[in-house]
C-alpha positions in Angstrom: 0.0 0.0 0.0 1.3 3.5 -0.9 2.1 6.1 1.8 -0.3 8.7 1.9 0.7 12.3 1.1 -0.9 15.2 3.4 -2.6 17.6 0.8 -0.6 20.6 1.3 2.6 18.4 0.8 3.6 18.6 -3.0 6.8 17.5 -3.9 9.1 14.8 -1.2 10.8 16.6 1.8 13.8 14.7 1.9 16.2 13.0 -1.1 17.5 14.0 -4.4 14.3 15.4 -6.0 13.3 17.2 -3.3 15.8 20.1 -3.8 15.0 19.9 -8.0 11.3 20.0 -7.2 11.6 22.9 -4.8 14.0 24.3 -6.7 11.9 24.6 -9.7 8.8 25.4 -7.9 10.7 28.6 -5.8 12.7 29.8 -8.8 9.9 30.7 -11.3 12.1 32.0 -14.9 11.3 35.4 -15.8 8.8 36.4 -18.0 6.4 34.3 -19.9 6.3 30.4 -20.3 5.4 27.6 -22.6 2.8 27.0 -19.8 1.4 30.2 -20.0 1.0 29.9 -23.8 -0.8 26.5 -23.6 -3.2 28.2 -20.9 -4.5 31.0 -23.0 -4.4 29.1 -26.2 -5.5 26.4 -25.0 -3.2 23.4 -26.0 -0.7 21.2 -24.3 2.6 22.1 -23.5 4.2 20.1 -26.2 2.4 21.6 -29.2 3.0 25.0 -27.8 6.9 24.0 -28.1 6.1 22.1 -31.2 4.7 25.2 -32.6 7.8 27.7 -31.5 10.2 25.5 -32.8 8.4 25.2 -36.2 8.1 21.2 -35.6 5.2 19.4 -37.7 2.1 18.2 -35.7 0.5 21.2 -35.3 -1.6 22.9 -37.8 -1.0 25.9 -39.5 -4.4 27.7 -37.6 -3.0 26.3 -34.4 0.8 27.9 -34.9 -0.3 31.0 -35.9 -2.8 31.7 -33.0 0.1 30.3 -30.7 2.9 32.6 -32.5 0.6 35.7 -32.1 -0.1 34.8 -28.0 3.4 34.4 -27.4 4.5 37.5 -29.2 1.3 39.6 -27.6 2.6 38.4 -24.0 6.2 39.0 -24.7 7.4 35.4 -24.7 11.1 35.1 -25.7 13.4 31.9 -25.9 15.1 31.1 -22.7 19.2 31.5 -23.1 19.2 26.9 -22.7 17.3 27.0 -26.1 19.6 29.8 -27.6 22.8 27.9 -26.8 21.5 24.6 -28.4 20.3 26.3 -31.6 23.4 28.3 -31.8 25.7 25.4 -30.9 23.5 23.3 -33.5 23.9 26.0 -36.3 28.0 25.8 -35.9 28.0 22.4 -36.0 25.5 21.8 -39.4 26.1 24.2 -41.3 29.3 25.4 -43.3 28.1 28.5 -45.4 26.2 27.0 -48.6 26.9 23.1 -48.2 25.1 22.1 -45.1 25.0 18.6 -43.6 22.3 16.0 -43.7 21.4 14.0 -41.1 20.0 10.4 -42.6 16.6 11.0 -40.4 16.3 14.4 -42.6 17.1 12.2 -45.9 14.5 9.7 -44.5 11.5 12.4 -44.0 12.3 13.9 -47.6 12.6 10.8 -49.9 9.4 9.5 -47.4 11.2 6.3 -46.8 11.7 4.4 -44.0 14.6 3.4 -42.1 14.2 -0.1 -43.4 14.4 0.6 -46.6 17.1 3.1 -46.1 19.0 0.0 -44.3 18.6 -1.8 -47.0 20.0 0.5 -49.3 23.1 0.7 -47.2 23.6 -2.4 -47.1 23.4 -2.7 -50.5 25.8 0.3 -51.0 23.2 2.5 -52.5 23.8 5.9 -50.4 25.2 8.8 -51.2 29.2 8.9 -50.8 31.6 10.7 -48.2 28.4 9.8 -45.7 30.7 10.7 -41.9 29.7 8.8 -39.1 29.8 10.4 -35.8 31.1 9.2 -32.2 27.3 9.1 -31.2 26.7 6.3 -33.9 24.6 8.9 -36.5 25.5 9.6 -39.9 25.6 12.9 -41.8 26.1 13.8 -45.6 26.8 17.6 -47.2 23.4 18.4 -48.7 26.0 19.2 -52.1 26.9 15.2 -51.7 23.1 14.2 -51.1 22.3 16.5 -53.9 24.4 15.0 -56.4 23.7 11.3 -55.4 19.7 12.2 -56.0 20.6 13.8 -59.3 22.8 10.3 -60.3 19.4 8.8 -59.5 17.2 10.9 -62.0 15.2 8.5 -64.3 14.5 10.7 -67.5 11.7 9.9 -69.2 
């Protein structure tokens, strides 16, 4: 049988997540959140990110009246998400020949990764594909480009 919880008592008063959840309880971030968004606009959480980040799954009628809540209360990215979008930037992107990750290949040749296994193993990629420490693969979108074009069927 669980322990029972007295109803003022939120979060646990003693271990690790105690100091987290007070933590994040006392230290409210400045300004506008996500959660405020959702409230007004009446979504989840998740497609109020979804929608900020420009992530399918949300429709165009939905993104727009979220875009225009969050700009009417002032909501602005927190520095985390500026970090990882810059640091993601310097990593992808090398003036005009950007890399491709093999999920991004996947979503615009509308294949999936079994066929896209299949294909490696059969050699049919593009070349000079780099595989990262983390086990992922990436290909200059001027390498994926001219693989696609070697594919072109005229007819």
């Amino acid at each position: 049988m669980a322990a029972s919880t007295r109803p003022d008592q939120t979060a646990p008063t003693r271990g690790p997540r105690a100091a987290s959840e007070t933590a994040r309880r006392g230290a409210r971030t400045k300004g506008p959140t996500l959660d405020d968004i959702a409230e007004q606009a009446g979504v989840s959480k998740v497609s109020v990110a979804s929608a900020l980040a420009g992530r399918p799954g949300v429709s165009e009628q939905t993104r727009a009246r979220i875009q225009a809540i969050a700009q009417e209360i002032g909501w602005q990215a927190g520095p985390a998400r500026s970090r990882r979008n810059s640091r993601r930037d310097a990593t992808t992107s090398q003036g005009d020949d950007e890399w491709v990750t093999v999920p991004e290949i996947m979503r615009m040749l509308k294949i999936d990764r079994r066929t896209w296994q299949h294909w490696m193993t059969r050699g049919e990629v593009p070349k000079n594909m780099f595989k990262l420490p983390n086990g992922s693969y990436r290909v200059h979108r001027n390498d994926y480009q001219a693989w696609l074009d070697g594919l072109r069927v005229d007819v």
